[in-house]
C-alpha positions as CSV (number, residue, x, y, z in Angstrom):
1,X,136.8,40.6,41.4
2,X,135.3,37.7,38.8
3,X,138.1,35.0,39.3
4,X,137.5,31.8,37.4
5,X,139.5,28.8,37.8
6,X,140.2,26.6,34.9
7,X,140.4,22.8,35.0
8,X,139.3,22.3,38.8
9,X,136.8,19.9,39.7
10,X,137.7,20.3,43.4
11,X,136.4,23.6,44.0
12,X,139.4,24.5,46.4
13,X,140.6,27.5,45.0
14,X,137.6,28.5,44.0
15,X,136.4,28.5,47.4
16,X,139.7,30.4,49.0
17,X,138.8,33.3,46.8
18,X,135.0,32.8,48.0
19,X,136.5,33.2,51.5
20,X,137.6,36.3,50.6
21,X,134.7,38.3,48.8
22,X,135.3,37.4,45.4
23,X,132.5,36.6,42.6
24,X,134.7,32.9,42.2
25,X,134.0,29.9,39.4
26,X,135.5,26.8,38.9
27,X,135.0,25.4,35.2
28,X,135.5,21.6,34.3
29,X,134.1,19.1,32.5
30,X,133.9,16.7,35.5
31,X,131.1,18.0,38.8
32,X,132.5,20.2,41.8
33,X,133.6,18.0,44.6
34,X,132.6,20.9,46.6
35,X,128.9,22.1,46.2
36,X,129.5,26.3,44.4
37,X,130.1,28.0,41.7
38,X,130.9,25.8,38.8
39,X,130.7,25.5,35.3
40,X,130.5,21.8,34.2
41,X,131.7,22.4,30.4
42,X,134.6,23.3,28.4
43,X,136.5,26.0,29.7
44,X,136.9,27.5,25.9
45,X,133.6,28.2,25.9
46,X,133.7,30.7,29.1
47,X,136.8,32.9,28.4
48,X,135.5,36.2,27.0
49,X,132.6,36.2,29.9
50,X,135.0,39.6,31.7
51,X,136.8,37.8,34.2
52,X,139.2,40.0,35.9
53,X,141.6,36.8,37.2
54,X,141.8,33.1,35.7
55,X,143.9,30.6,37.3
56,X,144.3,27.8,35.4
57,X,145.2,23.7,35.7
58,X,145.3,22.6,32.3
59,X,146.0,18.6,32.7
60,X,149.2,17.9,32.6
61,X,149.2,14.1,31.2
62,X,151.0,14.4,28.5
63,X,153.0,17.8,29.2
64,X,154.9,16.7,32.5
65,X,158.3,15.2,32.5
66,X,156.8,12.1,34.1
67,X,155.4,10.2,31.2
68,X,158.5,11.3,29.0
69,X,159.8,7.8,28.6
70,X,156.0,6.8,26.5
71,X,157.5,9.3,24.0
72,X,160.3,7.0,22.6
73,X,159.2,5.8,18.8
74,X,161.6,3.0,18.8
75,X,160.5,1.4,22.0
76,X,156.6,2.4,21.5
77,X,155.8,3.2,17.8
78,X,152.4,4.2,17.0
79,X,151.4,4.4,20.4
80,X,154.4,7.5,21.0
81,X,153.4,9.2,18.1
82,X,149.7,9.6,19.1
83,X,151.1,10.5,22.4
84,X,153.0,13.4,20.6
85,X,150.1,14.7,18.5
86,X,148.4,14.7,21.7
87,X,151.0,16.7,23.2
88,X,151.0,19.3,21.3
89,X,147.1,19.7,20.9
90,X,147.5,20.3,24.7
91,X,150.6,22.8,24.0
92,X,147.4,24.7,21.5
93,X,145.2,24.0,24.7
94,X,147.6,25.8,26.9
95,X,148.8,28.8,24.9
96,X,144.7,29.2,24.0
97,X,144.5,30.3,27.9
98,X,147.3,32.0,28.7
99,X,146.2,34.7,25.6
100,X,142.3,34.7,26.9
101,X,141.3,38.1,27.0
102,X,141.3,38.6,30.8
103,X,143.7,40.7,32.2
104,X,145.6,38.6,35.0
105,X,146.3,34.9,34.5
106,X,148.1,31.9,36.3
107,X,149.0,28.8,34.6
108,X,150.1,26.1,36.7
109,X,151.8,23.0,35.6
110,X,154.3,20.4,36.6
111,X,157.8,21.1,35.1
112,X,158.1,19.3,31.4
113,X,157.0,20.6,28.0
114,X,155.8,23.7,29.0
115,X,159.1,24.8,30.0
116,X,160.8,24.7,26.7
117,X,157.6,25.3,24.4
118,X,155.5,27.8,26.3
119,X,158.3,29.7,28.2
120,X,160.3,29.4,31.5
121,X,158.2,29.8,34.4
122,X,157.6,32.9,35.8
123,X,158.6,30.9,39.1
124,X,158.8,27.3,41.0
125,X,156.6,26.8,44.5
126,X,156.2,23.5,46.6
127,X,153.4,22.8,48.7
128,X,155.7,23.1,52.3
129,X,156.5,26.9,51.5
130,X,152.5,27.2,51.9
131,X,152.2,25.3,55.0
132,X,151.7,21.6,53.8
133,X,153.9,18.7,54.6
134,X,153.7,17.8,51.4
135,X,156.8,18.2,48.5
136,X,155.6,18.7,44.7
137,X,157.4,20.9,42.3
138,X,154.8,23.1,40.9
139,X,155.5,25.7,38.1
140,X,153.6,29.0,37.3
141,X,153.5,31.2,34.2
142,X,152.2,34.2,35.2
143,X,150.5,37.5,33.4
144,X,150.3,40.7,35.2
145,X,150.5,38.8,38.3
146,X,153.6,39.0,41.3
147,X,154.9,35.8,42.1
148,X,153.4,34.0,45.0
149,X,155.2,34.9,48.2
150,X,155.9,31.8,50.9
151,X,153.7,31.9,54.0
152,X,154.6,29.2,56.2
153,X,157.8,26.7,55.3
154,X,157.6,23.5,56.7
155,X,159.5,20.3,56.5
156,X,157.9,17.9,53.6
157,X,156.7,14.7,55.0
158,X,159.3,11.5,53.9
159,X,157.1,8.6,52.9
160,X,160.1,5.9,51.9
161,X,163.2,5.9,50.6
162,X,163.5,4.8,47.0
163,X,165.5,0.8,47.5
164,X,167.6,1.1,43.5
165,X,167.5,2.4,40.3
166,X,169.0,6.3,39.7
167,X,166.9,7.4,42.7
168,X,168.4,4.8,44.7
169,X,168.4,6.0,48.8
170,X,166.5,9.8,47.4
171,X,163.4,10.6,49.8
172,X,159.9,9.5,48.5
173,X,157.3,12.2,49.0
174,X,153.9,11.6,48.7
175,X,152.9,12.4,45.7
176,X,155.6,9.9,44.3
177,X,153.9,7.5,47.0
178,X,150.8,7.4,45.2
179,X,149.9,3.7,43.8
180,X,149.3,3.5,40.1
181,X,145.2,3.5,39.8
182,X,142.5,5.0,37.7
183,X,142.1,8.0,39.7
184,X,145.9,8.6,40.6
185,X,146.0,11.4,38.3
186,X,142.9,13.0,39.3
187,X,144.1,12.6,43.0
188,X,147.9,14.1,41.8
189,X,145.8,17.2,40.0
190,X,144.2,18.7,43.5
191,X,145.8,22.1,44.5
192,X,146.6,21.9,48.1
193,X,144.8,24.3,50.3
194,X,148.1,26.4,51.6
195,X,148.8,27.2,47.9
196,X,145.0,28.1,47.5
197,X,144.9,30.1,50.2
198,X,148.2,32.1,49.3
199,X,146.5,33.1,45.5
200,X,143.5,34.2,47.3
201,X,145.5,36.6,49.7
202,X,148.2,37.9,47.3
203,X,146.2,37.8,44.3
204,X,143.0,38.4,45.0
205,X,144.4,42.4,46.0
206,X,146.8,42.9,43.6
């Protein structure tokens, strides 16, 4: 099967369908962090090359419900509505995949945007139902795909508890734990490896 992976720098789903006998690519503008397959470019540019599978990570700055609050006009005027016009180019971005010629596709995204402008999710997965101690809510719209089935649930590691504020005594997962930096994002983006495993077993014979 010709699987290509959209948005992925890391290389590690790329490399769980590799594993398992599959003609694999990553595509991103950034390198691979793991030496492969990979197409350093736009991923526009590579959709009508007969893939058979594309699962893909388009960024989700300004989709997720995270950064919601930078959308308020009163509080951030000009600097909201570029985020909004920037939004919806990504919503274009987005839809652009999911109707790529290729006959199976997986979209994954954090909840926001997506949900109420693309569609509902086809279903919601955490990274403990795959094996890792690790909680974030990850949503996939799927296309001639079965949803992903659990392999191993574990309990998600607690990092804190948050001290006030509407989340006051709620468990802080790691993901939440992360320190505001330049690469925060990039380090939030990274598919854990249960997950990637799990498409490359279900998917990768369906």
């Amino acid at each position: 099967m010709r699987v290509l992976i959209a948005c992925e720098f890391s290389g590690i789903v790329r490399e769980a369908f590799k594993v398992k006998g599959h003609d694999a690519w990553s595509c991103d503008f950034l390198p691979t962090e793991i030496p492969g397959q990979h197409i350093q470019d736009d991923v526009l540019t590579v959709l009508e090359c007969d893939w058979d599978l594309m699962i893909a990570h388009p960024p989700c700055t300004y989709l997720s419900n995270a950064g919601i609050r930078w959308f308020n006009e009163q509080k951030y005027g000009d600097k909201a509505i570029q985020r909004k016009i920037l939004r919806e180019e990504a919503l274009v971005f987005v839809n652009t995949l999911f109707n790529a010629p290729i006959p199976k596709i997986a979209i994954e995204n954090p909840a926001g945007y997506l949900n109420s402008h693309l569609s509902k999710p086809t279903q919601t997965i955490q990274p403990f139902q795959f094996g890792d101690c690790e909680s974030k809510r990850t949503c996939l719209w799927l296309k001639n795909l079965p949803p992903l089935i659990p392999t191993d649930v574990v309990t998600p590691k607690v990092y804190g508890y948050f001290k006030r504020g509407k989340k006051k005594g709620q468990p802080i997962y790691g993901t939440q734990y992360l320190k505001f930096s330049e690469d925060r994002g990039k380090i939030r983006s990274v598919t854990f490896q249960g997950i990637a495993n799990a498409m490359a077993d279900q998917w990768g014979n369906c």
